[in-house]
N, C-alpha and C positions, 0 to 999 in steps of 0.2 A: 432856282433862278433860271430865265430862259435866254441865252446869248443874243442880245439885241445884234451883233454881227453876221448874224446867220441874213437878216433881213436882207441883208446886204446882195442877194440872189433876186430880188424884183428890180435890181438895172441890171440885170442882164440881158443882152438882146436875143431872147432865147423866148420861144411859145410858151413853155412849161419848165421851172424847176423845182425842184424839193432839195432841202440840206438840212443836216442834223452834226451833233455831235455827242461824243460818248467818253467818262471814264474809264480808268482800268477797272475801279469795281462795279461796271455796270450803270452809273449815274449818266440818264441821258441829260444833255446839260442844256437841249432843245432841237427843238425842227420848227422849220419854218416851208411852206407849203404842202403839195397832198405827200407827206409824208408814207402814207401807205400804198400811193398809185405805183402798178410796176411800171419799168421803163428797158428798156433795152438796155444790156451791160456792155456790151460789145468786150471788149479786152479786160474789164475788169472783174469777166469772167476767170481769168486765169488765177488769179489769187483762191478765187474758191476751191477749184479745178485743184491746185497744187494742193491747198490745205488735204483735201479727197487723197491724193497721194502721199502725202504723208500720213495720213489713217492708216493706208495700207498699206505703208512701211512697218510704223508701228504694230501690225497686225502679224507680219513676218510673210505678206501675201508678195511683196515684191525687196529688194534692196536698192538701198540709191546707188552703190555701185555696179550692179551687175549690167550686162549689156541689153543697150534697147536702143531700137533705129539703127544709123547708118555704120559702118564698122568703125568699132574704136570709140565709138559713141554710149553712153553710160543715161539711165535714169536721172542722175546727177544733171547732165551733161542737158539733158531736155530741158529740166527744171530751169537751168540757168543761162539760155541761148547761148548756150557754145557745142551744138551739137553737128553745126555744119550745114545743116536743113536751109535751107532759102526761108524766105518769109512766108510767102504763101503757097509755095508749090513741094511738094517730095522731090526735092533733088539738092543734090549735095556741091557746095560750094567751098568752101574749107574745110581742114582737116579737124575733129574733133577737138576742141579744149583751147582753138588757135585766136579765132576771133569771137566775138558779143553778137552773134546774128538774129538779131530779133525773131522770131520766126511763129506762124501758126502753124505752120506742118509740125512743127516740134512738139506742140501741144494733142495733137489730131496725134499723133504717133504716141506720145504717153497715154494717151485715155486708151486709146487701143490695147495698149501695154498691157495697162491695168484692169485692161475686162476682161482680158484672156485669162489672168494670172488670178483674177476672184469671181472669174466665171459667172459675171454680171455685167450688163450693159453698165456701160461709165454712168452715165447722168444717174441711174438708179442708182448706184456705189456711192455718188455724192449727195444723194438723197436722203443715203440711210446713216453714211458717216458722218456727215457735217450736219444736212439743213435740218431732218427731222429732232436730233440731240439738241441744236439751238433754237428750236423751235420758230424757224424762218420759212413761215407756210406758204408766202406771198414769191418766193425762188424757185427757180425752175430751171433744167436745162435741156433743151429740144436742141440738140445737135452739135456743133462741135465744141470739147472744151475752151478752145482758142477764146468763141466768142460770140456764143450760141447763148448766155443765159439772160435772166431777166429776174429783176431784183426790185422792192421798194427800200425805199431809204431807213424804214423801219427796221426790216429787216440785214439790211447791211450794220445796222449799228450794232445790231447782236451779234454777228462776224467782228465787228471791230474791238467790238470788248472783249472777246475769244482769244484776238490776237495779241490784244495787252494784260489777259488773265488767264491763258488755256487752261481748258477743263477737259479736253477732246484727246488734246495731245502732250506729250512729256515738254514743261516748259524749256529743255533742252533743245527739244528737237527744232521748236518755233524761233528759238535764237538762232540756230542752225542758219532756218530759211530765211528769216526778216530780218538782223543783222549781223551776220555773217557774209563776208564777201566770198562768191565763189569765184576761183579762178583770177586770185587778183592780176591786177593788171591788164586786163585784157581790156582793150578798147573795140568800138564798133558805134552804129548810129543809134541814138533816142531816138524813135518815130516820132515826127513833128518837132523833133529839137536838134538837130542835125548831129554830125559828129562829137562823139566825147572821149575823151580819155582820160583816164580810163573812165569806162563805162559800168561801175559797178552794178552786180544784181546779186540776188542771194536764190531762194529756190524758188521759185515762181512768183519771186517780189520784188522790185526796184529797188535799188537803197541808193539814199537821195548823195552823199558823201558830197563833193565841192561841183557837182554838176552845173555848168551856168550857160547857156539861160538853162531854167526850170518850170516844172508844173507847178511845183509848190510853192513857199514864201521864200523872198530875203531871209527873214527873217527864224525860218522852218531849221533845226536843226540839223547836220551831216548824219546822224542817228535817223532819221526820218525813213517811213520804207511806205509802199502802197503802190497802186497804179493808176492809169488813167485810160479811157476808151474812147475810140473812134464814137462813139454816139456822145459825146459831153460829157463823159460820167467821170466821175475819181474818187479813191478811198485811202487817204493818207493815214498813217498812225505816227505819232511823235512822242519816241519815248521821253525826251528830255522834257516835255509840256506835260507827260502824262495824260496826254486826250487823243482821239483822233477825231476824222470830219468827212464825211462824204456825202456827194451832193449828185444830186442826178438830173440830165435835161434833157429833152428832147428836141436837140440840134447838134448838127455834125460837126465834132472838134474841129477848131479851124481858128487864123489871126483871134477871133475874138474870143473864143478860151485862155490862150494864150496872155491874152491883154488884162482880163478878168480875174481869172484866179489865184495867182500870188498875191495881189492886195486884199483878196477875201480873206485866204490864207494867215494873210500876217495880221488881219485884224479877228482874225478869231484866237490867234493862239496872243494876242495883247491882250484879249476880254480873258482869256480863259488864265492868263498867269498875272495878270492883275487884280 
């Protein structure tokens, strides 16, 4: 079957989208547009970036606890904006662990971390642990992990079924990061969704829990985890639907994402659990 709800991205007021969806065992359940063109990830770089870091946890090249970045600050601690790092600059604003500080220094300081520690430039480290293993040839990362990469929607779906079936990593460690909450309680801002609290995250993933307003659906479960990027993009997993759905565009997040993707949202997970 091809989810007539995907269509549902030609009223978008956007130049270019592509959107697909995927089971946990791999069943794409459709795309709709140049589902192979790449696009700009902006932030939804980071999910890949993390997965990259937990390779190399699993590999025994780094630990989530040991220290990295600002004092007091843990691997852990980057994965999960609570390392105290501003959002886009190296400089330290709270104490480690205290606040949800969104941050791209935080991400730019873990790939660092990790190419010291496997003695390889970061983008190559994600190359060779993630994208070439899922055979996602169309992914690439020129520069920083924060939000440097660039994806087709093809090849995000093979990430998304990674996520609801790893094969890469111990499916422990993937509950870890995608629904486990780190640092409960702690609150701080959603970019583009203003204050939350709490603001949960897990390790370099959002998890959706009573967050309102949202990227995703009404209707999208607290179980929900994924991200969304400054360039239009997002990549949701819903384990209680058993699907996920990302869709990519070529116009800068803004009121009309906002306005747009929850009702996509909640009519693809109606198609897909109907």
């Amino acid at each position: 079957m091809s989810l007539q709800s995907l269509a549902l991205i030609e009223n978008w007021p956007v130049p270019t989208a592509a959107a697909g969806a995927v089971r946990a065992d791999g069943t794409v359940l459709g795309t709709h547009g140049p589902a192979g063109q790449r696009f700009p990830l902006a932030s939804v770089t980071k999910p890949l970036a993390a997965y990259a870091v937990l390779v190399a946890y699993e590999e025994g090249a780094v630990e989530l606890d040991e220290p990295a970045g600002p004092e007091g600050s843990t691997v852990r601690h980057l994965l999960a904006h609570t390392s105290g790092l501003a959002f886009d600059e190296h400089r330290v604003t709270a104490p480690a662990g205290e606040r949800r500080l969104y941050s791209n220094a935080g991400f730019e300081v873990l790939g660092d971390h990790v190419a010291k520690a496997t003695e390889m430039p970061f983008g190559e480290y994600l190359r060779q642990a993630v994208l070439e293993p899922l055979g996602m040839t169309a992914t690439s990362l020129d520069g920083s992990p924060a939000k440097d990469g660039a994806s087709s929607v093809s090849d995000l779906l093979r990430f998304a079924a990674e996520l609801q079936a790893p094969r890469l990593l111990d499916p422990r460690t993937v509950a870890e990061a995608t629904l486990t909450v780190q640092y409960p309680g702690t609150k701080g801002v959603l970019p583009g969704y203003g204050h939350q609290n709490p603001n949960d995250w897990g390790l370099g993933f959002e998890i959706r829990d009573s967050k309102s307003p949202h990227w995703t659906g009404g209707s999208s479960s607290p179980r929900t985890f994924g991200h969304f990027g400054q360039s239009g993009t997002f990549l949701w997993v819903d384990p209680e639907a058993g699907v996920a759905c990302v869709a990519l565009t070529d116009r800068a997040f803004g009121p009309w994402a906002a306005e747009v993707w929850p009702p996509f949202t909640d009519a693809v997970l109606a198609e897909t659990r109907g």
